[in-house]
Structures are given as C-alpha cells and as structure tokens.
C-alpha positions as CSV (number, residue, x, y, z in Angstrom):
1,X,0.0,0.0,0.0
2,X,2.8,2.5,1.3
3,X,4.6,2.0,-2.7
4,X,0.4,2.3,-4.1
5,X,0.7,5.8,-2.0
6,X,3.9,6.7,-2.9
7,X,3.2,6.4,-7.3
8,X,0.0,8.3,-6.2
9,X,1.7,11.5,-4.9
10,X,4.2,11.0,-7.6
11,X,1.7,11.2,-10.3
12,X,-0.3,14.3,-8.3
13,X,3.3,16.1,-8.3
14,X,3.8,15.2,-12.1
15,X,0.0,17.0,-12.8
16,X,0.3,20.1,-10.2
17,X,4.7,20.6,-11.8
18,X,2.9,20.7,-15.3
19,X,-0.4,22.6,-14.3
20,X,0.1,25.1,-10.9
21,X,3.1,26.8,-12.6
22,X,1.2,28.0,-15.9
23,X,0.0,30.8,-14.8
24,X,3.0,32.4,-13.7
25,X,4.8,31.5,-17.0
26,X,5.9,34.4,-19.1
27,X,7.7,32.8,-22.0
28,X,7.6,28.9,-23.2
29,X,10.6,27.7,-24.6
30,X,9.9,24.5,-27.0
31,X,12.7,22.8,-27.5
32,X,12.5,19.4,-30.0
33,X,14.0,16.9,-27.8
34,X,13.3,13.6,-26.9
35,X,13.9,13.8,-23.4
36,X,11.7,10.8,-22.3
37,X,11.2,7.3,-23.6
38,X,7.9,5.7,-23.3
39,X,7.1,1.9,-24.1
40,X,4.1,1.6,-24.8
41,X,2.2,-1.8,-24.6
42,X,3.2,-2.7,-21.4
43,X,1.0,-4.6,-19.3
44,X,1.6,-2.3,-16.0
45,X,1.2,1.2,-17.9
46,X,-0.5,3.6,-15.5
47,X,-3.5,4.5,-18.3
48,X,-3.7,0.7,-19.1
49,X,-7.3,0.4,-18.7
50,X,-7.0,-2.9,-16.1
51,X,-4.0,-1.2,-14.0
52,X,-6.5,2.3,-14.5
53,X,-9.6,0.5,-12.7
54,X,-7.4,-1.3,-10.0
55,X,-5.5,2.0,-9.2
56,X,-8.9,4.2,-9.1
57,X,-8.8,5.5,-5.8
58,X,-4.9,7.0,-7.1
59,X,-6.9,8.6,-10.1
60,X,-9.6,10.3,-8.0
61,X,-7.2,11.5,-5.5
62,X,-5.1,13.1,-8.5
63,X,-7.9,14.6,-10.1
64,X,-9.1,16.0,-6.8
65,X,-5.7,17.9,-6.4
66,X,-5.3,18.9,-9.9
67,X,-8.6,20.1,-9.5
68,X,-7.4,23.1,-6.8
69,X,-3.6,23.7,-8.6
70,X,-4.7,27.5,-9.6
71,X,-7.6,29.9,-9.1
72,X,-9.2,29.8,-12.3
73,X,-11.3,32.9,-12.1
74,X,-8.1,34.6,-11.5
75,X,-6.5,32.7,-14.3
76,X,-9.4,33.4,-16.7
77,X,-8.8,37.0,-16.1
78,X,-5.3,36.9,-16.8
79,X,-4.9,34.2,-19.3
80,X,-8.3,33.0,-21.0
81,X,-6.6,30.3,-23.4
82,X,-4.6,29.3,-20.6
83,X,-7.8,28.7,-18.1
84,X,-9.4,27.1,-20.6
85,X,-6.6,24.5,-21.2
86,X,-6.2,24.0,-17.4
87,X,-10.2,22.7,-18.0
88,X,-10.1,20.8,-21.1
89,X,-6.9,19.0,-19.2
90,X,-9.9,18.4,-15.9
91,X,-12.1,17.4,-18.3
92,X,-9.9,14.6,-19.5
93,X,-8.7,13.5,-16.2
94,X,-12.9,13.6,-15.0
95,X,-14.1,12.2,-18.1
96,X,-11.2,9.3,-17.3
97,X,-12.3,8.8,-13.5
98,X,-16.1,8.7,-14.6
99,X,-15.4,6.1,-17.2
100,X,-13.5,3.7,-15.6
101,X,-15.8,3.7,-12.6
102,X,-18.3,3.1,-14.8
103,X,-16.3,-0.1,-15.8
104,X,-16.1,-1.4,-12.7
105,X,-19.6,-1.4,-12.5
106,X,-20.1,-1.8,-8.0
107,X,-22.2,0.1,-6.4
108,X,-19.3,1.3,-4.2
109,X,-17.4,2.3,-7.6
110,X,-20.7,4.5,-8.8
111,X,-20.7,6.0,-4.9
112,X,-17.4,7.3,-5.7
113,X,-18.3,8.7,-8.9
114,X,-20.9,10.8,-7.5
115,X,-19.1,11.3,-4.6
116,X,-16.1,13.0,-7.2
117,X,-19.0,15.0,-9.4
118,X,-20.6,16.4,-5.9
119,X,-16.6,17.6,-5.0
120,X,-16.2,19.5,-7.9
121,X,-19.9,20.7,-7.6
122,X,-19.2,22.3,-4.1
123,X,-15.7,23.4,-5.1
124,X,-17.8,26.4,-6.9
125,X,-16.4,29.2,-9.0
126,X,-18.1,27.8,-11.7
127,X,-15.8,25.1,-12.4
128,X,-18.5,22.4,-11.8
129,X,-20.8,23.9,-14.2
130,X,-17.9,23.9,-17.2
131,X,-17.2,20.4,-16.3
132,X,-20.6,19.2,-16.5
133,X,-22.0,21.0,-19.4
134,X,-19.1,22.4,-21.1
135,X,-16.9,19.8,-21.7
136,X,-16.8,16.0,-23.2
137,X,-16.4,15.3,-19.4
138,X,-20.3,15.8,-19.0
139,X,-20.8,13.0,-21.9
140,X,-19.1,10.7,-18.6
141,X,-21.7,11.6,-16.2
142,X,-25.0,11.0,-17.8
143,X,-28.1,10.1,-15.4
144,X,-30.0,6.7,-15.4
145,X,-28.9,3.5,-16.7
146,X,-29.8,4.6,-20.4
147,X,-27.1,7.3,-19.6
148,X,-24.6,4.7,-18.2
149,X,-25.1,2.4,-21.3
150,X,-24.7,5.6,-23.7
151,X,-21.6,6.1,-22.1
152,X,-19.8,3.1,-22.4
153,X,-21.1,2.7,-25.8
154,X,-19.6,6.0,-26.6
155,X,-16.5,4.8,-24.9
156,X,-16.3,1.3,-26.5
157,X,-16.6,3.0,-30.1
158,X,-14.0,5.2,-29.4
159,X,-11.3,2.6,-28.3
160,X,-12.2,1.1,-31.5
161,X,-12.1,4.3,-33.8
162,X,-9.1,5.9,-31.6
163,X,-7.2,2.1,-30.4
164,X,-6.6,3.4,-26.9
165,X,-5.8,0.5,-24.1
C-alpha cells in the first residue's frame, strides 16, 4: 500500500509541476528533444485500462488535487486560453475517472463517482458547471442507466475508432 501511496503523490506532483506553474509562465521555450522514452504496450502502464480500474482510488485523488492547482477565475482574467486548457486537461482527467468507474460497474465504484462529481460541484467558482455541461467530461456523467449504457457505448466506439488500451 505504502509503494500504491507513494506512485499516487508522484503522479499528483507530475499534474500540479505541469499545471500550478502556468499561470506564472511568461515565456515557453519549446525545445525538440526527446527527453523521455515511453514503451508503450506494457501490461503495467499507468493509463492501461486494467491497472486504471485497480489504481482508481490514485486517479480520484489526483484529479481532486489537480482540481485546486490555480484559481481559475483569476487565471481566466489573466490568461483566457490558458484557463481554458487548465479545464479541457480536468475534463480529461474527469471524463477518465467517470469512465473507468463506470467499468467497474459496484455500487461502491458509482458511490465514488458521484461522490467525485458532488466535490467539484461544491468546489464552486463555476468550475463544476464547465465540467458538467461544457466539456466532453459531462458525456461521462449522464443520469440513469440509459445514460450509463450511452456512455460506455460512446466509450467502447471510441477505443475502437481511436485504439486506446
């Protein structure tokens, strides 16, 4: 559990290093490098959708964090494009969270989906509101089963179309 905890806070430090610092960024350097190698098709790849749905409680607690990295209606006043990325890159990590949970299918697994959807509801500033009807995120959090079913269809044709997982 103690290593489970540790690859948590490391992946919540990878997400608030890339996203809290943005808005205090005057100048982007881009710099074509390959500075990182990734294999992909390995079995125990964090966004491999098994090791995703075993690892959920990491992925909330990630998403919670990245959630609060900057103010946004400060960041929206200062940088519009730049708030607006910080939510599309939410949206993602929600839409992620709401799907797999989904997947799992337990009734303690669709607890914890509301549960996520009610934090970002009470977080306010309007961020709740962008996720749910703003973003692809709110396609993830559908009501009713018919909802549930349109979801994983939508999800299942997308792994096809996109070959994700």
């Amino acid at each position: 559990m103690l290593s489970a905890r540790v690859k948590s806070l490391k992946t919540a430090g990878e997400q608030q290093c890339s996203n809290q610092p943005l808005p205090f960024v005057k100048t982007i350097l881009y710099l074509d490098l390959d500075l990182y190698h990734y294999f992909l098709g390995r079995e125990d790849q964090s966004f491999n959708e098994q090791v995703l749905m075993k690892r959920i409680d990491q992925q909330i607690l990630v998403t919670k964090m990245v959630s609060g990295c900057a103010d946004l209606k400060q960041v929206q006043k200062e940088h519009p494009k730049l708030a607006d990325y910080l939510v599309r890159n939410l949206s993602i990590m929600m839409s992620i969270s709401s799907i797999h949970l989904l997947l799992i299918g337990t009734e303690e697994a669709m607890e914890k989906r509301n549960e996520l959807w009610e934090y970002m509801r009470r977080r306010g500033n309007g961020l709740y509101r962008k996720l749910r009807f703003g973003t692809v995120s709110g396609f993830t959090y559908l009501p009713g089963k018919a909802g549930t079913a349109l979801t994983l269809a939508g999800y299942r044709l997308a792994k096809q179309c996109y070959h994700f997982n």
